[in-house]
N, C-alpha and C positions, 0 to 999 in steps of 0.2 A: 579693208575696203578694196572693193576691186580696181583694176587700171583704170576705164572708163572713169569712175567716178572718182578719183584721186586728182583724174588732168581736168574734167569740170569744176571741184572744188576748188584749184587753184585760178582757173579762168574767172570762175563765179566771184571768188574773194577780191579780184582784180575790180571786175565789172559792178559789185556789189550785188549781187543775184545768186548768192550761193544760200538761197534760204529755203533749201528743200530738208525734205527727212527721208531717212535712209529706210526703204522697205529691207527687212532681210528674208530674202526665203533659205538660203543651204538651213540646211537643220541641224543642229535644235533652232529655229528660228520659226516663224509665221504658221506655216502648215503645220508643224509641231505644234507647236502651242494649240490651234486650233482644238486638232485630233483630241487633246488630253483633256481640253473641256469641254468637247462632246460626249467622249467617255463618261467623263466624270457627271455629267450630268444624268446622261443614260441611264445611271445606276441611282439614279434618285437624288439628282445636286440640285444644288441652286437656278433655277431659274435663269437667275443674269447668265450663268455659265453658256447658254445656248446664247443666248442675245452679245455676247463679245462674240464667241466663235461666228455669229453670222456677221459681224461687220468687217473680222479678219475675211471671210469669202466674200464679201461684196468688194470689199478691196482688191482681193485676187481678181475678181472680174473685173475692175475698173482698170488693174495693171496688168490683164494678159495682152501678150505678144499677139501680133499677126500670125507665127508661128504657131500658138496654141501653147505655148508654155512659158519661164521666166528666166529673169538672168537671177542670180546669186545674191543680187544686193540690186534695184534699184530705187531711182530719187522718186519721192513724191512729194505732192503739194496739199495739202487738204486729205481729199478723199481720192484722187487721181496721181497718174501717172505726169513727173514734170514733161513737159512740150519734147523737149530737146530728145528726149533718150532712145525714144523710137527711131527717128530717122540715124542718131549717134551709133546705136545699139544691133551689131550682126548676129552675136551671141546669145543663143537656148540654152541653160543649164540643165545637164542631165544626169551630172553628178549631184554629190552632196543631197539627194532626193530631194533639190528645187522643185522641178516640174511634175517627177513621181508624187511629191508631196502635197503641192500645189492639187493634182490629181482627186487624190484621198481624200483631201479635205471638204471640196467639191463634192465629188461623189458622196458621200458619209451627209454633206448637211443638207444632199438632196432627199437622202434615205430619212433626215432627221425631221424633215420640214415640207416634204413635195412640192416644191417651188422650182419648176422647170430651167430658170432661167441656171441654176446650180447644176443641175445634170448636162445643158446645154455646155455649159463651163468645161467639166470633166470632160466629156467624149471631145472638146477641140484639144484638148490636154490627151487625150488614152490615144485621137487618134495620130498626134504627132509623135509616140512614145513608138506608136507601129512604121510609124514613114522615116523614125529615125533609128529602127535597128538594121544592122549592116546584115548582109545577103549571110553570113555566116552564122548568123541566130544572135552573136554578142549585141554591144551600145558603146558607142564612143562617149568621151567625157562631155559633148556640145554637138547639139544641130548648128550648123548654120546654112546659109543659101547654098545652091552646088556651084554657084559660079565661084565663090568666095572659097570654098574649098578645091577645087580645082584650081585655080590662082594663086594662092597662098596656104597649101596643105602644112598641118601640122601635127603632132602627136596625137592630139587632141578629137583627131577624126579617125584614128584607129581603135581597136578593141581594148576594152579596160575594163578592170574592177576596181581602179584608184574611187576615193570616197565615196562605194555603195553601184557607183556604174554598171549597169547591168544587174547587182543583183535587186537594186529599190526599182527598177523596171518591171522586173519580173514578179515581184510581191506584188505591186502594184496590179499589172493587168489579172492577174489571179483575183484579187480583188473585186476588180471591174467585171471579169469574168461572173465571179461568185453573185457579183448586185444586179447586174442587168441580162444574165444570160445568154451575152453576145460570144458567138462559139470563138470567133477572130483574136477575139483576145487570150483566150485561153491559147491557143493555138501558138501564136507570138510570144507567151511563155514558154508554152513547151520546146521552142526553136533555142531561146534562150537558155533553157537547161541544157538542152542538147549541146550547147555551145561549152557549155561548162565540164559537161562530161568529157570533152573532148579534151579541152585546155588545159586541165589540172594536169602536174605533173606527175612523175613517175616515183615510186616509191624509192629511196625514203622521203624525198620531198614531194608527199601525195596531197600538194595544196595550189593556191594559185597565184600568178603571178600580180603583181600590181598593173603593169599596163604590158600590154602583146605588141610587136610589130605586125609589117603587113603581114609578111609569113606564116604568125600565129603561134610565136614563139617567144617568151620573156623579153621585152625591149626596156629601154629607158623610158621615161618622162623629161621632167624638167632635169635641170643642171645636177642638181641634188638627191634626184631617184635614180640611182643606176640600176638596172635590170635585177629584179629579187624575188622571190616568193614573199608571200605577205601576210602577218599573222592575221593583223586587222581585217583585208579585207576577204579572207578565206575564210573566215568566221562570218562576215559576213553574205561570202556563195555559200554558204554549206546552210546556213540560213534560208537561204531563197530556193535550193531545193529542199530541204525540208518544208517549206511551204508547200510547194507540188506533191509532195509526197503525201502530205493530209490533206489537199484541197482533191486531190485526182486514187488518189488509195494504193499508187503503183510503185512497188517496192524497188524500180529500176534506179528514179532517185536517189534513194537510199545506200546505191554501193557504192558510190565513194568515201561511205562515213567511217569506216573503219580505218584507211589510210590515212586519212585525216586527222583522224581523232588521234592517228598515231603520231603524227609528225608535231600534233600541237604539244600531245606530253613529254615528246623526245626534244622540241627544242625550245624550252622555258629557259629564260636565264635564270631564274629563281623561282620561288613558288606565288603562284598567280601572277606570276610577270613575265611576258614575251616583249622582244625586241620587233619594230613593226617589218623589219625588212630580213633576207638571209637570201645571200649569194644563191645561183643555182652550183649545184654542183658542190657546196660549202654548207659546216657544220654552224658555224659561229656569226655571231651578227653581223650587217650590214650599216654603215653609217656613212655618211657621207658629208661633207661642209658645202658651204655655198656653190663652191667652182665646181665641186663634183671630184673634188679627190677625197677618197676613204681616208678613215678616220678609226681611232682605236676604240672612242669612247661617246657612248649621248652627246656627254658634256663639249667635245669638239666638234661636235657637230650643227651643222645650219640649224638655226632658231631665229620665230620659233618654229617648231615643229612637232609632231609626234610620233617620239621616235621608240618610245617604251609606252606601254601601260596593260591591261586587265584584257583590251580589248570586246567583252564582255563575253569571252573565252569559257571563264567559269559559268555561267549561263547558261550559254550550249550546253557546254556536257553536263548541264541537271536536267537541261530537255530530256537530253540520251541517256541519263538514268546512272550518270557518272561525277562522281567526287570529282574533288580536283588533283588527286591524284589516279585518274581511271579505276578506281575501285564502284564496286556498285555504292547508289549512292540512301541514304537512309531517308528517305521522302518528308519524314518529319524534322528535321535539317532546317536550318536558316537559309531563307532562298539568297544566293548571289545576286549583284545587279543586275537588271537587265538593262544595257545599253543602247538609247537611242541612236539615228544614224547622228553622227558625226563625234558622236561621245566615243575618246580613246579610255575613260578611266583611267586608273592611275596603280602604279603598282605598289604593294603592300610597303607602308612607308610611308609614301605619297598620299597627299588630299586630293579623292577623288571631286569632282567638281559640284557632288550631291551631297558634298560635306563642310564645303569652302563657306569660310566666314563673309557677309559682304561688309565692305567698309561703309559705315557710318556715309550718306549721304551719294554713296555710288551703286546703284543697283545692278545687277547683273541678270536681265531675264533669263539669257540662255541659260543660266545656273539654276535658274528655277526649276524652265521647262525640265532638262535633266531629274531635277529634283521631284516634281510631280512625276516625271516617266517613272523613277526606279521604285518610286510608295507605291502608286499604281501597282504595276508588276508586283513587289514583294506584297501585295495586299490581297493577289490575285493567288498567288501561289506558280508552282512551277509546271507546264503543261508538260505530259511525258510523251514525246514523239514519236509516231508511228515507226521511225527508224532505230530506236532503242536496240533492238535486238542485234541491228548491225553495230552501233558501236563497240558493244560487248565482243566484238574479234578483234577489237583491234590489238593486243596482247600478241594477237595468230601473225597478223600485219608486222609488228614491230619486232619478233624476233625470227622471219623469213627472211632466207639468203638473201645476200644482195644489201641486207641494210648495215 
């Protein structure tokens, strides 16, 4: 539960007024959910399926921001947002594809239903996604007002790809792009890749960092992210141009995949398993404990957190037409998961979250949602990306000078 809502719960439990319920949107949450029973519908489901997804959007409407988008977790009452949280609340999330998500959803059950008041929704959502990318084409982790960030700046308003930042932006407007042919938004992706193009490091670490400083250089985050490249979330940019690269046909996207592709098979700690962080300049994992001193092992390290898993790593490289060890890959193969945003999966060993038991009496949506995404996907089969041809160098990448 986020901060905000942690110091009302204890005021509320004081005052006896703590009788809200907790919206979530970070994903797998709300917008997730949505998404996967509009799909599911779309391809000939049940009915109801479309009548929940419209009441999860009517809700989105009832709890958007002034801003045009959402925080991560807020209260509500009924069908509305509780009184308090607005005026409480400075914070737009723009990670964890809250507001990206929120976005989609909107959009998708305007396409499902032509009910204006849904499209109205999305474009105050698509157009805050444009007012909150920074001059450099990236998206900080959170909008908030400028006076509030000028006052009190924090990590938070610099360039990031911590949980999906920037790259569930840029899927997004692409999308937006694709449903309502507004050039703008396409446009504000393409800024966005440019950005990525840019950012990614240098081989052999040809991936991206979790969060930039101002300079645009691997910075920390919180206490516990020391400055790293990132398996998770460079899996998740190399996603988001490959979206550009099929939405727009322009094979420019497409060349950082080879680097990539290389640095992801050169640094598995085991097979289908990456560590989510690596030093810049370092071969070996990154971990860190609470205060932010490195650690040898997961297991020392701050929790919880996710600091190993699958990533949804194997995935990609069946886009790209690659096993999981970069060999090409045999199309009639078992598809790998595909991982929604904020699913780490779990490395081989481990119970991925699409496989977890729930306990007798305690349900666990997000476990669900997860669980409808990956049947979905595995039912769909695996789409082979126009970028395919570049991963297939990455062999040329991994044994050039320098690595």
């Amino acid at each position: 539960m986020t901060a905000i809502l942690i110091r009302a719960r204890a005021i509320g439990e004081v005052l006896g007024t703590a009788d809200w319920d907790v919206l979530v949107m970070r994903s797998p949450g709300t917008p997730a959910a949505g998404l996967l029973l509009l799909d599911a519908w779309s391809r000939g489901g049940d009915p109801g399926w479309l009548e929940v997804a419209r009441r999860a959007g009517d809700l989105l409407l009832a709890t958007q921001l002034g801003s045009g988008g959402w925080a991560s977790e807020m209260p509500v009452r009924g069908a509305g947002l509780a009184w308090w949280f607005r005026p409480a609340n400075l914070w737009t999330a723009l990670d964890d594809d809250v507001t990206s998500g929120g976005a989609r959803l909107l959009l998708a059950l305007w396409q499902a239903t032509g009910e204006p008041a849904y499209r109205d929704g999305a474009l105050r959502a698509l157009d805050l996604l444009c007012v909150a990318q920074r001059p450099d084409g990236s998206w900080p982790l959170t909008w908030r007002p400028r006076w509030a960030t000028w006052l009190a700046p924090t990590f938070e308003d610099l360039p990031s790809t911590n949980d999906a930042a920037t790259a569930a932006p840029i899927e997004t407007l692409v999308a937006a792009w694709e449903a309502l042919g507004d050039q703008r938004f396409l446009e504000a992706a393409r800024r966005g890749g440019e950005w990525l193009l840019a950012a990614r490091g240098a081989p052999p670490q040809a991936a991206w960092a979790q969060q930039y400083d101002a300079n645009g250089r691997p910075g920390p985050a919180r206490a516990f992210e020391p400055a790293g490249y990132a398996a998770w979330e460079s899996r998740e940019m190399l996603d988001a141009l490959l979206v550009l690269a099929r939405a727009t046909g322009e094979e420019r996207w497409c060349e950082p995949v080879a680097g990539a592709v290389a640095w992801f098979l050169g640094s598995r700690i085991g097979p289908g398993c990456w560590a989510r962080l690596q030093a810049p300049g370092e071969t070996v994992p990154l971990y860190a404990d609470r205060s932010g001193r490195r650690v040898a092992t997961a297991a020392e390290a701050k929790h919880p957190y996710k600091w190993t898993g699958d990533y949804g790593i194997p995935w990609l490289l069946a886009e790209l037409g690659l096993d999981a060890n970069g060999a090409p890959r045999d199309p009639s193969s078992p598809a790998p998961p595909r991982r929604p945003f904020g699913d780490a999966g779990a490395c081989p060993g481990g119970v991925p979250v699409e496989d977890a038991i729930e306990e007798p009496g305690a349900p666990n949506p997000r476990a669900r949602i997860v669980r409808a995404a990956v049947l979905i996907a595995r039912s769909r089969g695996v789409p082979l990306s126009p970028c395919a041809p570049s991963a297939a160098r990455w062999r040329e990448v991994a044994a050039a000078p320098g690595r």
